[in-house]
N, C-alpha and C positions, 0 to 999 in steps of 0.2 A: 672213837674219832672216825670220821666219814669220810674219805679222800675221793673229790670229782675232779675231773681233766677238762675242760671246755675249751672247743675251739672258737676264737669270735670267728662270728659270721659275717660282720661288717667295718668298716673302721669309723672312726669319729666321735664315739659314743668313750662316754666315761665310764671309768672301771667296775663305780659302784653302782649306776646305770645298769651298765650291762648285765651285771652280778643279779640284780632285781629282776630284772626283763628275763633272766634264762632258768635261775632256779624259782620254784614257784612257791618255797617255803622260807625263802628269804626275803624281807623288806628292802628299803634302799639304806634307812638307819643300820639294822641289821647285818646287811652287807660291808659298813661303814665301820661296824666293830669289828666285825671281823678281819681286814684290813689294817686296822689298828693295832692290835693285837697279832699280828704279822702272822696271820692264819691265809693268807693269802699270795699268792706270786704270778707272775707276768715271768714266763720264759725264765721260771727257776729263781729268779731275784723276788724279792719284796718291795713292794709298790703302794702309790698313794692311792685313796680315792680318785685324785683327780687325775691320774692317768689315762691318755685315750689311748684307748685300744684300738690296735691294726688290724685289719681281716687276716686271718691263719694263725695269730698268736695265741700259746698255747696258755689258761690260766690256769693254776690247781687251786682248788677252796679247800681248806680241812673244816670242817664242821662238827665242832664235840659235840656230845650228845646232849639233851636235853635237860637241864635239871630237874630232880624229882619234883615232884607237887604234892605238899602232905595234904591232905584234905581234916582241915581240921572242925570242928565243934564248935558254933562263936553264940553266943545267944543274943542273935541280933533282934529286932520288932521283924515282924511278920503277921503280915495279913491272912488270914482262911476263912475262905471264904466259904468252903465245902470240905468235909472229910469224911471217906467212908473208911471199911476195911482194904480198900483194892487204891483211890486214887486223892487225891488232895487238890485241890481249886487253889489257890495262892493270888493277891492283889499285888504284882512288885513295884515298889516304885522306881520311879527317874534316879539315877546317879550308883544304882546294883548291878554290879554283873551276873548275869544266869548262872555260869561256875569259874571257879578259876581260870587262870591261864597267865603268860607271860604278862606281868605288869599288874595285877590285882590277882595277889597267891591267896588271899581273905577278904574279908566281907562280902561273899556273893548270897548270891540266892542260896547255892547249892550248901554252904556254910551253914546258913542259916535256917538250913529242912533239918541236918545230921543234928544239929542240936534237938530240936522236937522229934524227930521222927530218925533214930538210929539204924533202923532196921533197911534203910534207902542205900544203905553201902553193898546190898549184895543186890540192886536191881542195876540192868542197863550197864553202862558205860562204867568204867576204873573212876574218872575223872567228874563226869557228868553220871553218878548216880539218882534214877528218875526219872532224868530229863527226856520228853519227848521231843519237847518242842521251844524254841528261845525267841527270844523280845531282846533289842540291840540295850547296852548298860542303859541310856538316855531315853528308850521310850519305856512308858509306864505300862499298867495294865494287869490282864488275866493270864493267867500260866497255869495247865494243866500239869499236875505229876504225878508217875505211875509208884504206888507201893509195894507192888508185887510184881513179879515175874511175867504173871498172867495178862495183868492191867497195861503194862509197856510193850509188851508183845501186839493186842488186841488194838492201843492208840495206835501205835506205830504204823499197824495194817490201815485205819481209817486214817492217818495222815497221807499213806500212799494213794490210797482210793480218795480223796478229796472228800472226807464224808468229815470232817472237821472246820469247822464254819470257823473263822474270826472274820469281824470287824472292827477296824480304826473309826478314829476320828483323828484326822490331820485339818491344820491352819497351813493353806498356801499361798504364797504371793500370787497375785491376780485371779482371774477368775475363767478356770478352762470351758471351751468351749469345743465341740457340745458340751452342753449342764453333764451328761450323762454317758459312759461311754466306757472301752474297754482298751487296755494297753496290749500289746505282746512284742513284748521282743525277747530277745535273749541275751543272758545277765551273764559276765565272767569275770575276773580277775582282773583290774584295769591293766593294759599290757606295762606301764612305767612305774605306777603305784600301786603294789601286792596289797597295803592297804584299803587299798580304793577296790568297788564294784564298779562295773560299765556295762554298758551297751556293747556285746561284741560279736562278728562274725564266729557261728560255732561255739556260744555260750550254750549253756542251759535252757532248754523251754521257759519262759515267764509270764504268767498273766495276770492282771491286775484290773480290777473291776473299780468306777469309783464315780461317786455323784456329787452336786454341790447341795449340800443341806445345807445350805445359808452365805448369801453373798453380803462382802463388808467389805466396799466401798474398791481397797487393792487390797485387798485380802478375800478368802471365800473358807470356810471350815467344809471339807467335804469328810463323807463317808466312803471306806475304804475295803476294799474286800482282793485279799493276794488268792489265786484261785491254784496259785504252784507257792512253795515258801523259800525261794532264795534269798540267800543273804543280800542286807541290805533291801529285800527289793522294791517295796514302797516309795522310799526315797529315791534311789536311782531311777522310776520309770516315771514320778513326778516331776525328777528334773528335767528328766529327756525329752516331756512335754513343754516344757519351759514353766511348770509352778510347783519349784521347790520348794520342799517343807518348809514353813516358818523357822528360825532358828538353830538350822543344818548350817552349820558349820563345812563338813564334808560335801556334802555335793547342793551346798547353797552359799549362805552367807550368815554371819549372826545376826541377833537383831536386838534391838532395846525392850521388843515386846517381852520376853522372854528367854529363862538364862538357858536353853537348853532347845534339841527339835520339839516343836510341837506335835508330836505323834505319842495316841494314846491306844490300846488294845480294849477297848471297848465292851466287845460284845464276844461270846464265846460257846458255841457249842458242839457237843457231840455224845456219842450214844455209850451210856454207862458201860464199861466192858465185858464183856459175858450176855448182855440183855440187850432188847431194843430199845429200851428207857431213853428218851431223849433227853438228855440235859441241855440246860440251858443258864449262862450267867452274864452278870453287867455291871460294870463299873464306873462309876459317874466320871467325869472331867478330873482330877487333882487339882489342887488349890490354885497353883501356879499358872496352870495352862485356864480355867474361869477366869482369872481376875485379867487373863490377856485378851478373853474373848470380852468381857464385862468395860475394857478399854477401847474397844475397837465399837461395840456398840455403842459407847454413851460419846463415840469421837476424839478419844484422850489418847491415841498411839502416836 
């Protein structure tokens, strides 16, 4: 169990508010159970969510530690697309997570490598065995993973160095202007929703590259290219333009086109590990996201 002291810094603000806004591993849900669960006090008593805090009152959070995560074996469908001795190409689709974590302890990607490929449990990360690099659960796409030591080592350095190419294909509301053009801002933790990405003073570097490969009508499907890889950042820097993903929930709105964002990982390359062998792979549209482009062309959305 974790025991923090926080002094608020301001008054006004609700307790589970506040909670969110100062530690940076707790949600406002989150904060919410805890609270609940009377892990939480206001000047030594135990308190509601909806308590507004005064400036100088002192709150203690206890925070148990984390539940394990077994990482288990599932024999889920799996796409491979390429497989050598060193790395594995994977197709994921829309509605997987890359690996576990709070809320899907099974069915992810990372699930469904240990079944074919057991020997992924001694590369990289305890939890994220492989994993170089991740695609949000909802967008589809290419995912590269290391099978060895050597291979995870070797991406890892060309994700730093930018020598690791993806491209999207995103459907966004209207149609940005210029046709062609580049984002930068910098991406952080939205200050109210630990959830959420934003636009923030003192986020992270973020650049985002992107063009219109085909205008429909209030829609445009552009081609998409993240030139740093923060979370979320696609969607966050599309919104900030004002042409949020199709079907973003999070930092759009849904839509009838489609039950999910319309954001696909497209294209993918980078240089075999160990060699300068340049790889190169591609992923057509998924069923889902054509039949919404296939709407939008023949005028049916």
């Amino acid at each position: 169990m974790r025991t923090l002291a926080l002094v608020a810094d301001q008054s006004g603000e609700r307790l589970d508010v506040f909670l969110a806004r100062r530690l940076r591993e707790v949600s406002r849900s989150q904060a919410q159970r805890l609270i609940e669960r009377g892990l939480v006090t206001v000047e030594g008593v135990p308190a509601r969510a909806s308590h507004i805090v005064r400036r100088g009152e002192t709150v203690q959070v206890n925070i148990p530690p984390p539940e394990p995560l077994a990482l288990e074996p599932e024999a889920l469908p799996l796409t491979v697309l390429y497989e050598d001795a060193e790395i594995i190409v994977v197709d994921k689709p829309a509605g997987m997570a890359v690996h576990p974590g709070p809320g899907h302890p099974r069915g992810t990607l990372v699930n469904a490598l240990l079944a074919q490929f057991p020997q992924l449990r001694e590369v990289g990360e305890a939890l994220r065995p492989g994993i170089v690099h991740r695609l949000d659960k909802d967008t589809s796409g290419l995912l590269v993973v290391a099978k060895t030591a050597r291979a995870h080592r070797h991406l890892v350095e060309q994700l730093k160095e930018r020598r690791v190419h993806k491209l999207y294909l995103a459907l966004v509301q209207g149609v940005p202007s210029p046709p062609r053009g580049v984002i930068g801002a910098p991406i952080g933790r939205h200050p109210r929703d630990r959830k959420r990405m934003a636009i923030v003073e003192g986020g992270r570097e973020a650049e985002t590259r992107y063009r219109v490969a085909q205008a429909l009508g209030e829609y445009s499907l552009l081609e998409v290219e993240p030139i740093t890889g923060r979370t979320h950042q696609i969607r966050v820097h599309l919104a900030a333009i004002g042409h949020p993903v199709v079907g973003d929930a999070v930092y759009g709105r849904r839509s009838p086109l489609v039950g999910r964002q319309f954001l696909h990982a497209h294209r993918l390359s980078f240089h075999l590990p160990g060699s300068e062998r340049l790889l190169e792979f591609t992923s057509p549209l998924p069923p889902d996201l054509r039949e919404a482009l296939r709407r939008l062309e023949l005028g049916r959305a």
